[in-house]
C-alpha positions as CSV (number, residue, x, y, z in Angstrom):
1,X,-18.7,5.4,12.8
2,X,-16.5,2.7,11.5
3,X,-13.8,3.1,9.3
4,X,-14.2,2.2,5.7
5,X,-10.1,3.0,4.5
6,X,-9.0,-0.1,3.6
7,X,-5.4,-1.0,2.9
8,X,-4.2,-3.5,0.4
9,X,-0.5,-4.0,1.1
10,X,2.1,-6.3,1.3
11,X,4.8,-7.7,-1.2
12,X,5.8,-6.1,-4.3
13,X,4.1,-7.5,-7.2
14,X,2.0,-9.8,-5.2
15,X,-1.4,-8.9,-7.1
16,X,-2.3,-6.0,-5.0
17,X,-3.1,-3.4,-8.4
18,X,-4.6,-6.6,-10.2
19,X,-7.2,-6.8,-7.2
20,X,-7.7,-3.4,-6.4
21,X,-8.4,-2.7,-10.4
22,X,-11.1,-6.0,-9.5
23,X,-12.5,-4.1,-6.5
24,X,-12.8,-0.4,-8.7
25,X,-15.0,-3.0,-11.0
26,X,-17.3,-3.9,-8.5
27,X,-17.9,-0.8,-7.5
28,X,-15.9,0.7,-4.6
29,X,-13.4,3.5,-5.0
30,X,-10.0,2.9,-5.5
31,X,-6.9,5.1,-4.8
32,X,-4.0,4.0,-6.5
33,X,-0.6,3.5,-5.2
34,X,1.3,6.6,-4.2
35,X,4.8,5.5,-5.5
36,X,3.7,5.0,-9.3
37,X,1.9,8.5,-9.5
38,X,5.4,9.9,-8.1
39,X,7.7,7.8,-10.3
40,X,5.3,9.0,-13.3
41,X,5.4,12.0,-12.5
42,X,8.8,12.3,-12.0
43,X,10.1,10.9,-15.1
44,X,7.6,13.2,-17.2
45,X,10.0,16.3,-15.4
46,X,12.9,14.9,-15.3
47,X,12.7,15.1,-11.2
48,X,15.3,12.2,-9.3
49,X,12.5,11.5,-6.4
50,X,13.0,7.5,-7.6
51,X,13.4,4.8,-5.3
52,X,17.0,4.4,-7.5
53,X,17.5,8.3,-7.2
54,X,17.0,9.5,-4.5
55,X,14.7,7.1,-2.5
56,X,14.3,9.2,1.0
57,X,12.6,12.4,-1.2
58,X,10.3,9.6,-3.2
59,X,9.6,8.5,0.4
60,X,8.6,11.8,1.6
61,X,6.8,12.7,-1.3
62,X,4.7,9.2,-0.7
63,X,3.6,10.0,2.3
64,X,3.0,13.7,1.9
65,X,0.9,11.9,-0.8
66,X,-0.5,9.7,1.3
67,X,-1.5,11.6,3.9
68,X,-3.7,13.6,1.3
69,X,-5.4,10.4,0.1
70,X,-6.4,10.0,3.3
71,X,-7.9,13.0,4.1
72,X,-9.8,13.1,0.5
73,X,-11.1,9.4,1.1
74,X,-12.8,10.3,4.3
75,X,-15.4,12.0,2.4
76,X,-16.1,9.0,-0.3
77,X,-19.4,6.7,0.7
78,X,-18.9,3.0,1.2
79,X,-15.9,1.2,1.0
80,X,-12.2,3.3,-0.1
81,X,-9.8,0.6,-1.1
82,X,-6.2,2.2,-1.0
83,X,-3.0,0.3,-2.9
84,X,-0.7,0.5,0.0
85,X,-0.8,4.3,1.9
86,X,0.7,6.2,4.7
87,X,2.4,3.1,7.0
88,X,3.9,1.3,4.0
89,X,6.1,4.8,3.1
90,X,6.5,5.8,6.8
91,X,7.5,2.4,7.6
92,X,10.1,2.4,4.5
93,X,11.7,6.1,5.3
94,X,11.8,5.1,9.1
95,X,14.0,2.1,8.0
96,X,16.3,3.8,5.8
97,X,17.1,7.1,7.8
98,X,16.1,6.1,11.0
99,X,13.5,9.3,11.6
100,X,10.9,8.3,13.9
101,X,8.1,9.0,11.6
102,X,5.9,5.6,11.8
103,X,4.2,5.7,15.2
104,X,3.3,9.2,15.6
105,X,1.9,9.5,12.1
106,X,0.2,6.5,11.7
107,X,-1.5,6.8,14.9
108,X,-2.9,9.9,14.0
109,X,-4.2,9.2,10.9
110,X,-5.6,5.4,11.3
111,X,-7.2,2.8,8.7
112,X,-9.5,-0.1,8.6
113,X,-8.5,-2.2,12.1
114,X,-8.1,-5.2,8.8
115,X,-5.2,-5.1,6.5
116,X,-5.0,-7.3,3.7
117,X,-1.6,-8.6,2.7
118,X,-0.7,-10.2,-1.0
119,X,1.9,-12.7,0.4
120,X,5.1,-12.9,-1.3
121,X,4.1,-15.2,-4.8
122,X,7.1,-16.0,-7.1
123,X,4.9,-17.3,-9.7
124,X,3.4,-14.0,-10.8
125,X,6.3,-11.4,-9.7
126,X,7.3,-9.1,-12.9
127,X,9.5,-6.3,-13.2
128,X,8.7,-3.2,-15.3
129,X,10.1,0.5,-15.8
130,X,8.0,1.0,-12.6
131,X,9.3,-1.7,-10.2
132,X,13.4,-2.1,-10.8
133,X,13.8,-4.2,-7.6
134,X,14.3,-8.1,-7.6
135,X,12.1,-10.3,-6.0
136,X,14.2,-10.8,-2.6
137,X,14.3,-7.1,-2.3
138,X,10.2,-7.6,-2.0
139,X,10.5,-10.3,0.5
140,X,12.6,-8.3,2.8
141,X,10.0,-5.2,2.4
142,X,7.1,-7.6,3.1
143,X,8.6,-8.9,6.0
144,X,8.9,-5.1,7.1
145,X,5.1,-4.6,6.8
146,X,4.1,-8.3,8.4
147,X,5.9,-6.5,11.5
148,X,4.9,-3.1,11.2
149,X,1.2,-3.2,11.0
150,X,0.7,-5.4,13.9
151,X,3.0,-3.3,15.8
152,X,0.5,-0.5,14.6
153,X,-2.5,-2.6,16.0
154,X,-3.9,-3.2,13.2
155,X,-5.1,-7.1,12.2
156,X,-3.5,-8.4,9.2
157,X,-5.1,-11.0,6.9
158,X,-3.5,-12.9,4.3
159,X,-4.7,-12.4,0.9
160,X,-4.9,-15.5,-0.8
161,X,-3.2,-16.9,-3.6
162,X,-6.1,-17.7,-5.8
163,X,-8.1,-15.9,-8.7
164,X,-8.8,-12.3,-8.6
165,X,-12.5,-12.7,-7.7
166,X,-11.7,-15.1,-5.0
167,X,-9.6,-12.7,-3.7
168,X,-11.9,-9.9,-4.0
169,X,-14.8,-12.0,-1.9
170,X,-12.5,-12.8,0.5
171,X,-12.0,-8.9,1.1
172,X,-15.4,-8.1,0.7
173,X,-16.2,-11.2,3.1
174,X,-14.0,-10.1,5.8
175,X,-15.1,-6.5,6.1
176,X,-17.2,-5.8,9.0
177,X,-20.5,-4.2,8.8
């Protein structure tokens, strides 16, 4: 059986939530972005697992997070459409402390062969209480991903920089099966 975990990902503020909230719309199940559920649930109790606290425990927490998204969206029908996930926080902790954490759990628990990447767009890129970072600090992490998925094996598309619906067809277009 195919996999039907699909990963938006790429830079910060590219349009990734704006198109997943597009996809949810049309239908398909959604799971939202590990690092804003812990950074809201972190400020509600006071905890310091930010990414301006203490960013290794948020990055733990994200993929202990994400690893359970995974295992819940293997029982949802159809297509599971996932805001980033497991390789975008491995890939981040492995860069900052230098644990080898990426290959062996990312290998283990796989995604859709197609990744779909929201290229770095200037013209759109906000910050909020949420996302504190600058828009170079974005660039640099998307250039981390455009090398770690493919180092993953997995086939990375470019989403493109268009309307929301465009965008979600192309998705939707590029799926196989």
């Amino acid at each position: 059986m195919k996999n039907r975990l699909v990963v938006i990902s790429g830079c910060s503020g590219g349009g990734k939530s704006t198109l997943l909230t597009e996809l949810k719309a049309r239908g398909h199940v959604v799971v939202e972005e590990p690092g804003r559920r812990i950074i809201a649930e972190e400020t509600a109790s006071g905890g310091s697992a930010l990414p301006w606290g203490d960013l290794a425990m948020f990055l733990r927490r994200a993929i202990d997070m994400a690893l359970a998204d995974h295992v819940a969206a293997v029982e949802q029908k159809g297509w599971v459409f996932f805001d980033r996930g497991l390789v975008d926080a491995a890939s981040a902790l492995e860069a900052l402390t230098g644990e080898p954490v990426l290959r062996p759990l990312c290998m283990a628990h796989r995604y859709h062969r197609r990744v779909f990447m929201a290229p770095p767009w200037p013209d759109i890129y906000v910050t909020d209480t949420d996302r504190k970072h600058g828009f170079d600090a974005a660039v640099v992490e998307y250039r981390r991903l455009m090398e770690t998925y493919p180092a993953l094996e997995y086939e990375v598309l470019h989403l493109p920089k268009s309307t929301t619906a465009a965008s979600a067809d192309f998705v939707l277009a590029s799926l196989d099966g």
